[in-house]
C-alpha positions as a Markdown table, in Angstrom:
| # | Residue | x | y | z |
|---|---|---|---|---|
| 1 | Unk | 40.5 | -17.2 | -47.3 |
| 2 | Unk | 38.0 | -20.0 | -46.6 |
| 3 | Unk | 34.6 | -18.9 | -44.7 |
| 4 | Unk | 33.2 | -20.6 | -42.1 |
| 5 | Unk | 29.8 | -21.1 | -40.4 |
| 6 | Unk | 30.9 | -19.1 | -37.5 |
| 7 | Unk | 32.0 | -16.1 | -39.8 |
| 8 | Unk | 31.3 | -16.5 | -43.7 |
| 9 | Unk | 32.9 | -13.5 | -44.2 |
| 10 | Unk | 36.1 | -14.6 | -43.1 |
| 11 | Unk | 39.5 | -13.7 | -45.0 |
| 12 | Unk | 41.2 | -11.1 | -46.9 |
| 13 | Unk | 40.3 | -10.1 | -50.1 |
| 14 | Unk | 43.6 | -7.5 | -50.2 |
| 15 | Unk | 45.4 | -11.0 | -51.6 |
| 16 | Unk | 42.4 | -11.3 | -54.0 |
| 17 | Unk | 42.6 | -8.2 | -55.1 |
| 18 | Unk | 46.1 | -8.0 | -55.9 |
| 19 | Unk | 45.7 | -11.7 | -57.9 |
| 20 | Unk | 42.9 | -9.8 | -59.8 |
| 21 | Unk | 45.2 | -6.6 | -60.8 |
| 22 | Unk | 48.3 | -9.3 | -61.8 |
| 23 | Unk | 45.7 | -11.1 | -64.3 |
| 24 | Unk | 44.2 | -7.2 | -65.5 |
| 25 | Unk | 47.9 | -6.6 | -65.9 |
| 26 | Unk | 48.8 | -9.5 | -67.8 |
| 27 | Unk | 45.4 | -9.4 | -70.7 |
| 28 | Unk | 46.6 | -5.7 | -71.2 |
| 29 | Unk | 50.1 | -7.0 | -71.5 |
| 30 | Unk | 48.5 | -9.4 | -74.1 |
| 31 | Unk | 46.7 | -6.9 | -75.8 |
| 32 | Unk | 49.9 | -4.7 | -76.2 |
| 33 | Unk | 51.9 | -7.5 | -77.7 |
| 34 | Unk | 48.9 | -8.2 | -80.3 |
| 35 | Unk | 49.5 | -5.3 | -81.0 |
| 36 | Unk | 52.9 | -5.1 | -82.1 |
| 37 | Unk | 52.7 | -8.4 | -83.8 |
| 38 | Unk | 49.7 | -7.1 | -86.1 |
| 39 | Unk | 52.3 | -3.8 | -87.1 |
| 40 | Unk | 54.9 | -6.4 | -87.9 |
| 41 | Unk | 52.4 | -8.8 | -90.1 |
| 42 | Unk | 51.3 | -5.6 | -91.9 |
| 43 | Unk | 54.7 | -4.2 | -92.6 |
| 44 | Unk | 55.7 | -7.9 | -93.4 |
| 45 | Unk | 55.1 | -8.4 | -96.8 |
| 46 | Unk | 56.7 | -4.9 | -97.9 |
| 47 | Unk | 60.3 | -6.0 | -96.6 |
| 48 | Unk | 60.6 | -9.8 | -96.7 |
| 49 | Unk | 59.4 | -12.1 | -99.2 |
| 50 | Unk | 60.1 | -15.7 | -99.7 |
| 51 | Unk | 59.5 | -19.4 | -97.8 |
| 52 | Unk | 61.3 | -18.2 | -94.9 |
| 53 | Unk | 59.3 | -15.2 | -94.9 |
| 54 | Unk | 56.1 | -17.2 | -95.0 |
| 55 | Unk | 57.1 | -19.7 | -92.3 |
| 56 | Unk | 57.5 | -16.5 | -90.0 |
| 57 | Unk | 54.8 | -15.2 | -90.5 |
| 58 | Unk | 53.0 | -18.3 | -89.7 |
| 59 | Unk | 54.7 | -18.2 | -86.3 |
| 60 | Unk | 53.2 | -15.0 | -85.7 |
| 61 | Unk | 49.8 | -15.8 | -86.7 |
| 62 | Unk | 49.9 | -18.7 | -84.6 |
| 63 | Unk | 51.8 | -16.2 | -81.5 |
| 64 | Unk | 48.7 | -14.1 | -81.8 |
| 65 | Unk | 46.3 | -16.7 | -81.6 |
| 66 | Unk | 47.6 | -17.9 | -78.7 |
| 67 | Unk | 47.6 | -14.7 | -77.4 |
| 68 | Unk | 44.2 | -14.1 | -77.9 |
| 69 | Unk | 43.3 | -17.4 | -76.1 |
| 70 | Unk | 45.1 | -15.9 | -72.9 |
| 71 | Unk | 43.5 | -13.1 | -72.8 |
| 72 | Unk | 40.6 | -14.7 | -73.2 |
| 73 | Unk | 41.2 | -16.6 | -70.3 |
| 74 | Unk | 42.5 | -13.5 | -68.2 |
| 75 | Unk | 39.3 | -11.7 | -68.8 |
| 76 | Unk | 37.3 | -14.4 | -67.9 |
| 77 | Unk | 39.3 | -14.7 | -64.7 |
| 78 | Unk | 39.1 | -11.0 | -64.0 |
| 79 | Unk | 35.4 | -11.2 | -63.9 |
| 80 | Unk | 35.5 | -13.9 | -61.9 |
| 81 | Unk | 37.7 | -12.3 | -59.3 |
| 82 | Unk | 35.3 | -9.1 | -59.8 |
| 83 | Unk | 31.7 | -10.8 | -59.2 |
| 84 | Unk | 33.6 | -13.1 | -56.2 |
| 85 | Unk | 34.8 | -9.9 | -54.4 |
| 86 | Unk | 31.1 | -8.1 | -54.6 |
| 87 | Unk | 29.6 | -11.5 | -53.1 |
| 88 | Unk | 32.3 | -11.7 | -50.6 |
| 89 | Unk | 32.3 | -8.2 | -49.4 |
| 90 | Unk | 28.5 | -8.4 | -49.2 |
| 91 | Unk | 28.9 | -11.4 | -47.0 |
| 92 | Unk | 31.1 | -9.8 | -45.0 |
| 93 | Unk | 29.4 | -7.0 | -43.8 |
| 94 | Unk | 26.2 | -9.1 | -43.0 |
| 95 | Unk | 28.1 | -11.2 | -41.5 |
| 96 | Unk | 29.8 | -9.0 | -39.2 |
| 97 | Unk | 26.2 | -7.2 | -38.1 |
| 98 | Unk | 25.0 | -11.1 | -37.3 |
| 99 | Unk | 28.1 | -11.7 | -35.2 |
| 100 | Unk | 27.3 | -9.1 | -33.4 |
| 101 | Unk | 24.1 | -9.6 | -33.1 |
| 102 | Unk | 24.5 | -13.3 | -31.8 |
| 103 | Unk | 27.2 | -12.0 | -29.1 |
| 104 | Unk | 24.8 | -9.2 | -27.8 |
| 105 | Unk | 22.1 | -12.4 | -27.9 |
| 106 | Unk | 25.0 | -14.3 | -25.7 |
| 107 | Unk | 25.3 | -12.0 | -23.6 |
| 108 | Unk | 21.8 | -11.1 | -22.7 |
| 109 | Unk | 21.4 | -15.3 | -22.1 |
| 110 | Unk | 24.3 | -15.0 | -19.7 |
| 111 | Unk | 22.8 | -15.8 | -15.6 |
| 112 | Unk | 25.2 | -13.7 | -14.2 |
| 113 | Unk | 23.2 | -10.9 | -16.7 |
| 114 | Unk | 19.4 | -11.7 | -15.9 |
| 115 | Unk | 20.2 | -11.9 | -12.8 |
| 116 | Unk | 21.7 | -8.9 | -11.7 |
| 117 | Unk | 18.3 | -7.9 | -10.8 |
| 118 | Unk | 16.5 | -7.6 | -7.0 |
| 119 | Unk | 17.1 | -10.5 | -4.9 |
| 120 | Unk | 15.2 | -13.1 | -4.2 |
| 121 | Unk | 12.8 | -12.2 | -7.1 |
| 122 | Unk | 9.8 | -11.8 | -7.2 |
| 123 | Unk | 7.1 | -13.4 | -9.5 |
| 124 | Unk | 6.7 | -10.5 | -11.8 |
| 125 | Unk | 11.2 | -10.6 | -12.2 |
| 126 | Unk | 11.0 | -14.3 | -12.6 |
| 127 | Unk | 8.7 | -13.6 | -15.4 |
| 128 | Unk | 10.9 | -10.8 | -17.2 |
| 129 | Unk | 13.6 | -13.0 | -17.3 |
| 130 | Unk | 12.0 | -15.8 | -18.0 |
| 131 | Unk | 10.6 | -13.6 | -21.3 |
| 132 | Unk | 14.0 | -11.8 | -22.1 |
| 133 | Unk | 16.1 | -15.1 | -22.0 |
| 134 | Unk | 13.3 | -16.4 | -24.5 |
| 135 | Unk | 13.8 | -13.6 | -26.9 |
| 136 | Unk | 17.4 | -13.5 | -26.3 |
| 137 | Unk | 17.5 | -17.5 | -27.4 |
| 138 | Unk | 15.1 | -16.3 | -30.0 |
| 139 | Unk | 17.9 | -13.2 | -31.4 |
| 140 | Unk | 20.6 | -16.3 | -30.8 |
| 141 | Unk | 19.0 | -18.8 | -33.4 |
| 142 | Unk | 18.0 | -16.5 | -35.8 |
| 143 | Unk | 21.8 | -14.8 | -36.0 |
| 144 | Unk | 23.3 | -18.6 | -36.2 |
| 145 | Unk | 20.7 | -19.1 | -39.1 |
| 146 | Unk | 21.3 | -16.3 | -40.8 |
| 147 | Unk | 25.3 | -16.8 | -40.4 |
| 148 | Unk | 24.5 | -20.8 | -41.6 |
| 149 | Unk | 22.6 | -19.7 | -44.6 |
| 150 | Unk | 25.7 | -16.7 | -45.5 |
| 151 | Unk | 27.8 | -19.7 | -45.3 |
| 152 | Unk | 26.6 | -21.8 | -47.6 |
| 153 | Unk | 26.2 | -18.8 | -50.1 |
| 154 | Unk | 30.0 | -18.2 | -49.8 |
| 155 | Unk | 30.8 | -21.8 | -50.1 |
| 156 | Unk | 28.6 | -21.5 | -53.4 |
| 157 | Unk | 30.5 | -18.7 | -54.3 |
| 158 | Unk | 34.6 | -20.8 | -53.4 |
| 159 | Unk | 33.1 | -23.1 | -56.2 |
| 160 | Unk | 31.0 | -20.6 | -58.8 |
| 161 | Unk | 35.1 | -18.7 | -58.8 |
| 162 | Unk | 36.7 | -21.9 | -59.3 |
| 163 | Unk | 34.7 | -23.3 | -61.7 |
| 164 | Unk | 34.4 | -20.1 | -64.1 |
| 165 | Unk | 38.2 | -19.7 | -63.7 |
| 166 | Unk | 39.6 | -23.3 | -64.0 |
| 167 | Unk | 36.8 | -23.7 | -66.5 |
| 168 | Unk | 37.9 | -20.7 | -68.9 |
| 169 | Unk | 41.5 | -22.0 | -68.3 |
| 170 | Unk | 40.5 | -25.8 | -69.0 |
| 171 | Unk | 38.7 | -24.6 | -72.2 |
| 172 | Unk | 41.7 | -23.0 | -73.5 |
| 173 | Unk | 45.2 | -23.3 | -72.4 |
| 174 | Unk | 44.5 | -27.2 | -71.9 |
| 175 | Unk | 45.1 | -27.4 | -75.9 |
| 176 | Unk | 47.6 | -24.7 | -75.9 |
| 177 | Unk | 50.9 | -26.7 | -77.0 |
| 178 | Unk | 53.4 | -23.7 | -75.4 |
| 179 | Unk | 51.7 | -24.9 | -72.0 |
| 180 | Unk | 53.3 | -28.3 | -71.1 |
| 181 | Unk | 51.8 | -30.7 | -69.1 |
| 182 | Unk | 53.0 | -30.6 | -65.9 |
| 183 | Unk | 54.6 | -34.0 | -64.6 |
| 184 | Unk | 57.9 | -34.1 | -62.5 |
| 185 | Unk | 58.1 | -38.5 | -64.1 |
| 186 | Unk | 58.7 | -40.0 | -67.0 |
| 187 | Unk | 55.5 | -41.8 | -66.8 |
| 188 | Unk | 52.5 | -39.3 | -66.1 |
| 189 | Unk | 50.8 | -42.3 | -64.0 |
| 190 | Unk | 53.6 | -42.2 | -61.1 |
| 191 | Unk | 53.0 | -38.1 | -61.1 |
| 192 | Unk | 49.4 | -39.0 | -60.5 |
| 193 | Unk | 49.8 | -41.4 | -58.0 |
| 194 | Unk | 52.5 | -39.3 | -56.0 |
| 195 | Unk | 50.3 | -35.4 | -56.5 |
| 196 | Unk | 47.7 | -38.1 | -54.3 |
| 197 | Unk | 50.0 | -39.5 | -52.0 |
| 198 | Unk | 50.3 | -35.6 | -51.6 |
| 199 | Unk | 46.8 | -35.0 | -51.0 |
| 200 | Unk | 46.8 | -37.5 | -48.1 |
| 201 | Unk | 50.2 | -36.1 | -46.5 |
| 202 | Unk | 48.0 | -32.7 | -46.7 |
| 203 | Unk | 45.4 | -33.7 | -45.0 |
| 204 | Unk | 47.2 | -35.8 | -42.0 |
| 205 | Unk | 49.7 | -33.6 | -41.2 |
| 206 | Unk | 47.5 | -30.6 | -41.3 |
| 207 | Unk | 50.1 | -28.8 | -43.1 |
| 208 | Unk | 50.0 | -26.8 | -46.7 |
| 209 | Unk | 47.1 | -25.5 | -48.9 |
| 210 | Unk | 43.1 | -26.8 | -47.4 |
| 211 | Unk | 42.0 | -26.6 | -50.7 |
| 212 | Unk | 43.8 | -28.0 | -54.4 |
| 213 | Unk | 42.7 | -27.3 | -58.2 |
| 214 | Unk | 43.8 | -29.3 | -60.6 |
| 215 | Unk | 42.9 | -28.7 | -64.4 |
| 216 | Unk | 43.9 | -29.9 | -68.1 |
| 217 | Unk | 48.0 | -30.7 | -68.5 |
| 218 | Unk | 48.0 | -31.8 | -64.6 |
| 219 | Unk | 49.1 | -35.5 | -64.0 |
| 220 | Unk | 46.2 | -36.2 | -61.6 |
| 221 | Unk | 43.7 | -34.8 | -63.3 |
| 222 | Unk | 44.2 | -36.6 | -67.0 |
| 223 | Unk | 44.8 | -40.2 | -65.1 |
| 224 | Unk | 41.5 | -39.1 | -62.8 |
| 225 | Unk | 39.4 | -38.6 | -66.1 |
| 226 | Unk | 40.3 | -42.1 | -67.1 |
| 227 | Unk | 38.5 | -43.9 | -63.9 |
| 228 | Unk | 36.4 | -46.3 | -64.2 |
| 229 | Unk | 33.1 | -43.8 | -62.7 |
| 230 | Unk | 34.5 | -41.4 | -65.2 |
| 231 | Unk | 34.7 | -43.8 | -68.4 |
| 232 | Unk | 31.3 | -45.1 | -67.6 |
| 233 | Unk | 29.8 | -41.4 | -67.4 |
| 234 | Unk | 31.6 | -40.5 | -70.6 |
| 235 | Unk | 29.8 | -43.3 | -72.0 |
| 236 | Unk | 26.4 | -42.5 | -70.7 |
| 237 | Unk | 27.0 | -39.0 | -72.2 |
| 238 | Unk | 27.8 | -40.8 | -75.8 |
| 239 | Unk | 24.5 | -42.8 | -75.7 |
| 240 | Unk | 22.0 | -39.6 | -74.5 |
| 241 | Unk | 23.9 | -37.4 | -77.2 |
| 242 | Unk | 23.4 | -40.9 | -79.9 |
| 243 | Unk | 19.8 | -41.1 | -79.1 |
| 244 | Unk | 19.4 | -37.2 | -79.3 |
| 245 | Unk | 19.2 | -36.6 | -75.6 |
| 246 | Unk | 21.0 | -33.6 | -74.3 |
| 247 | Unk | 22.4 | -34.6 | -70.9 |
| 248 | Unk | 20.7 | -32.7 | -68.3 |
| 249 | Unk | 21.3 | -32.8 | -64.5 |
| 250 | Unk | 21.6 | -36.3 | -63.7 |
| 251 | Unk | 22.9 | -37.7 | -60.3 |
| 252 | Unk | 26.5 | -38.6 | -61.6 |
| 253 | Unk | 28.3 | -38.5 | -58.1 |
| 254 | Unk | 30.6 | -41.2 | -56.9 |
| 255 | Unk | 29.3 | -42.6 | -53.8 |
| 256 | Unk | 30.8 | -45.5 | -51.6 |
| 257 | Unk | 29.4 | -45.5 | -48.4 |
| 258 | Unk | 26.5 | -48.0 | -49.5 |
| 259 | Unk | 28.6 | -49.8 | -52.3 |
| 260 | Unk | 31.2 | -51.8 | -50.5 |
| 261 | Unk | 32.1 | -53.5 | -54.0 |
| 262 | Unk | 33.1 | -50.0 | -54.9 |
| 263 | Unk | 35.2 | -49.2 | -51.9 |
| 264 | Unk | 37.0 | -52.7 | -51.7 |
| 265 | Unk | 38.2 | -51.7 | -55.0 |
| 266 | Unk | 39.9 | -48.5 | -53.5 |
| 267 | Unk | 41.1 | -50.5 | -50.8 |
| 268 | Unk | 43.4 | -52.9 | -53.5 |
| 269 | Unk | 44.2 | -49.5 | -55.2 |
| 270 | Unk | 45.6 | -48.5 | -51.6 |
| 271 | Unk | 47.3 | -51.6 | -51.0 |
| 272 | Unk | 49.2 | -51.8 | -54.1 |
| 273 | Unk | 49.9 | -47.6 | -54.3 |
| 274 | Unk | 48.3 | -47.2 | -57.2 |
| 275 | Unk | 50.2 | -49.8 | -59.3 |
| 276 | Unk | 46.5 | -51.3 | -60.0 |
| 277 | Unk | 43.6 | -49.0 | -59.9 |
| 278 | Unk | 42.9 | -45.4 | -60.6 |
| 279 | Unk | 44.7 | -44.0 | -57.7 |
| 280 | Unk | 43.6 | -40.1 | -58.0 |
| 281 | Unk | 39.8 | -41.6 | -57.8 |
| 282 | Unk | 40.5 | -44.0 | -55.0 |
| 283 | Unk | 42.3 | -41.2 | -52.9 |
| 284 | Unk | 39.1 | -38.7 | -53.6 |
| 285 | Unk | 36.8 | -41.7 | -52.8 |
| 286 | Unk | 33.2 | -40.5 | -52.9 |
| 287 | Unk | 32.9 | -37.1 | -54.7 |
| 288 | Unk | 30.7 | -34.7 | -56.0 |
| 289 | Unk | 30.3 | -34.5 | -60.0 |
| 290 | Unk | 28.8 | -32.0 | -62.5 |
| 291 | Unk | 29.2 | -31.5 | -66.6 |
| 292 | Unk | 28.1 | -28.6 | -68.7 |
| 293 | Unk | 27.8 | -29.4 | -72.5 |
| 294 | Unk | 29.5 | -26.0 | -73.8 |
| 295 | Unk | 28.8 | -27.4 | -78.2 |
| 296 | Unk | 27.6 | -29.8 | -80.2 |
| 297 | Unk | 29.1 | -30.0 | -83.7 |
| 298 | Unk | 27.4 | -31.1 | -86.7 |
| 299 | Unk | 28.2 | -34.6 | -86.5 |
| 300 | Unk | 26.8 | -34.7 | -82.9 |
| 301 | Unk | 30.5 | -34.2 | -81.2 |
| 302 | Unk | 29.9 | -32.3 | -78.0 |
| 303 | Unk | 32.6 | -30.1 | -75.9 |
| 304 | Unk | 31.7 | -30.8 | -72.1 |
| 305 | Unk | 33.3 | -29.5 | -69.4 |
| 306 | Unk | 33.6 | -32.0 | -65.9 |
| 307 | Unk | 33.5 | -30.4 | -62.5 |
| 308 | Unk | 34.4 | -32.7 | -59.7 |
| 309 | Unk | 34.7 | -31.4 | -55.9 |
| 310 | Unk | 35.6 | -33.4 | -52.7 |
| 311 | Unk | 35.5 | -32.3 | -49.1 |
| 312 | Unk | 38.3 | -34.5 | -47.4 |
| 313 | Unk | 37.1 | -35.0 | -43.7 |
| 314 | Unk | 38.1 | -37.0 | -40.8 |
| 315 | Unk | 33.9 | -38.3 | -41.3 |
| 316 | Unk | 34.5 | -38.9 | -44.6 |
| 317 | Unk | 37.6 | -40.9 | -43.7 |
| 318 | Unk | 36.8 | -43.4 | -41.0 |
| 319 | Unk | 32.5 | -43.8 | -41.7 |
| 320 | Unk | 32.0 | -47.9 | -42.0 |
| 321 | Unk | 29.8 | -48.6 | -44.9 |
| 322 | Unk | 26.2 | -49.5 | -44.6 |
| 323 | Unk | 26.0 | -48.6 | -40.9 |
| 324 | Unk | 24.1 | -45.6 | -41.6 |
| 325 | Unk | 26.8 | -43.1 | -40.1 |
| 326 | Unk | 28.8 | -45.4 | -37.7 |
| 327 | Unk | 33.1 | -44.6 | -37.8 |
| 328 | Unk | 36.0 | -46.8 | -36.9 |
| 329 | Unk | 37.2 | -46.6 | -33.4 |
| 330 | Unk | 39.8 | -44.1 | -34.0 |
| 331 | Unk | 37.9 | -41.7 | -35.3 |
| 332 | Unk | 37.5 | -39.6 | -32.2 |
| 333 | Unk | 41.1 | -39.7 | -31.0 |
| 334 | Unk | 41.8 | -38.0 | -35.2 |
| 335 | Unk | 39.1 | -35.6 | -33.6 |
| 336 | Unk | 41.3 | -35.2 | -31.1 |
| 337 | Unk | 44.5 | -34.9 | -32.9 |
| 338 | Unk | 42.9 | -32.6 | -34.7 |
| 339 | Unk | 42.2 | -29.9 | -32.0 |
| 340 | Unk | 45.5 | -30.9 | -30.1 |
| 341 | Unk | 47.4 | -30.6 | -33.3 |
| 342 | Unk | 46.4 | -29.3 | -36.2 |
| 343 | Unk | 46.7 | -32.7 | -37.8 |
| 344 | Unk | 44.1 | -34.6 | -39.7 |
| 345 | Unk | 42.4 | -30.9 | -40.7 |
| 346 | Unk | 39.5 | -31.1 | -43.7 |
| 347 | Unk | 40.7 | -30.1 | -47.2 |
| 348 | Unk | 39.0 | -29.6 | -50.6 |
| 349 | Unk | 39.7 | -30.9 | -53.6 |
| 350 | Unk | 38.4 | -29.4 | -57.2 |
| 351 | Unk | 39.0 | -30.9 | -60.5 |
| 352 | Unk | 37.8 | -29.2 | -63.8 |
| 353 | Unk | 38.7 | -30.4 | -67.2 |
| 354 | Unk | 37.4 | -30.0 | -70.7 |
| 355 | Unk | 36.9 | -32.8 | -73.3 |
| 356 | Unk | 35.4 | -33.3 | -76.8 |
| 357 | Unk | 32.9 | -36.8 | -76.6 |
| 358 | Unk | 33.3 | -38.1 | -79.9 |
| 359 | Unk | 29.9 | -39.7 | -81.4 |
| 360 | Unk | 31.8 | -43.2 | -83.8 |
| 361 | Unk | 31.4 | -43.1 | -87.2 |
């Protein structure tokens, strides 16, 4: 479903589509079973009295809260899939008008097509083609620019989508106890460590989903949120909201191609497999990170929600530190591999997650 520079309206929105009707399906389903619970807390009291009675009732109240909380989230996901589908299908059908616009463009630079005039030419022909292979090359750039600039619209689309619907879902079902957190170990740090190891298999073989969301309850995302970037941003966020500072758009991204002291540590974290270090963070290395303050309380406790996106790239994965862009010798034969094989292909990685920064007291 991703979109590319050479077409950004690339993909099929029929599977969208169908994803948005299963979620409009399911906050109708919620709304029906509300329903029926509020006819049964009504008629309650009239036929059942007593401790037992009370404790049931209870349940329910607490069955329809949680099922106001999912459709909540549904909604919110719906409109999501809504406002992504109107952007996407917009970019589509410019895109497909610039695509063909930049093959006509092609075609017209093509010799074999400017010259299919008189031969030899004359001054005046030289001239012509001289000034239609400058406007074609004129028609070419503008369509790639215009395709380039689509692009980057539907890439700010992928993470607009992903962020409203992890972001609903991170707000809500991450404190929903009838969701368990997912972990396939005993000890949630091993999860962690093997959902990365997983990440990395991903992107060498080539092989499974280009793009992962993780949210509240997954393994890698609750031992990610306790990396050492993330505690000392958490800790920044205390002080601002302490002094009366609301956090605003500060640079908070993880960056280690010019701190070395930084990517020796995700080297050890490597070496050992995790066993030391915050492995999540190491595998995601350098990343992109945001935070929306969604409440402050009255004792200055704020709700934030965390947004952090990583593009996994052969670049990304073999640049040498403070060389200003230099890569380790075997990044061109990856390149290779790549083309060859389908192995060592890019992926994206999107972690969203909801917490409540606690002011001391």
């Amino acid at each position: 479903m991703q979109g590319t520079v050479d077409d950004p309206g690339a993909g099929d929105l029929e599977s969208l589509r169908d994803a948005q009707r299963w979620f409009l399906e399911t906050s109708k389903a919620s709304e029906e079973a509300q329903q029926q619970l509020l006819k049964i807390t009504k008629s309650l009291p009239s036929v059942w009295t007593g401790k037992s009675a009370s404790a049931f009732g209870t349940a329910i109240q607490n069955r329809l809260r949680s099922l106001t909380e999912s459709k909540e989230v549904t909604d919110a996901v719906v409109d999501g899939f809504k406002k992504y589908i109107d952007i996407v299908e917009e970019i589509k059908e410019q895109a497909k008008h610039l695509i063909e616009d930049r093959a006509a463009a092609q075609l017209a630079m093509s010799r074999e097509y400017l010259d299919s005039t008189t031969s030899p030419p004359d001054a005046a022909e030289l001239a012509r083609r001289e000034r239609a292979f400058t406007a074609a090359q004129a028609s070419f750039e503008t369509a790639v620019s215009k395709l380039a600039t689509l692009a980057e619209r539907r890439a700010e689309a992928d993470a607009a989508f992903a962020k409203q619907a992890l972001g609903a879902s991170s707000q809500t079902w991450g404190y929903l106890s009838a969701l368990p957190a997912r972990t396939g170990f005993k000890n949630p740090k091993y999860d962690a460590n093997a959902q990365s190891w997983e990440l990395f298999s991903q992107f060498a073989s080539g092989k499974g989903p280009r793009s992962r969301f993780f949210t509240d309850g997954d393994s890698f995302t609750e031992h990610f949120r306790n990396s050492p970037h993330i505690k000392d941003l958490r800790q920044n966020l205390r002080e601002k909201l302490r002094d009366g500072t609301l956090p605003g758009s500060d640079d908070e991204d993880r960056r280690i191609s010019d701190h070395p002291e930084v990517l020796l540590g995700d080297v050890i974290t490597y070496s050992n497999g995790g066993e030391w270090g915050n492995f999540p963070e190491a595998m995601l290395g350098s990343y992109v990170l945001s935070y929306t303050v969604n409440s402050i309380d009255a004792q200055g406790n704020a709700e934030v929600t965390f947004t952090a996106t990583n593009p996994m790239t052969r670049d990304s994965f073999t640049r040498i530190p403070l060389t200003g862009g230099a890569h380790l010798p075997w990044y061109e034969s990856l390149n290779e591999a790549n083309e060859q094989y389908g192995t060592w292909d890019n992926t994206q990685q999107t972690i969203v997650w909801t917490e409540i920064i606690r002011m001391p007291q």
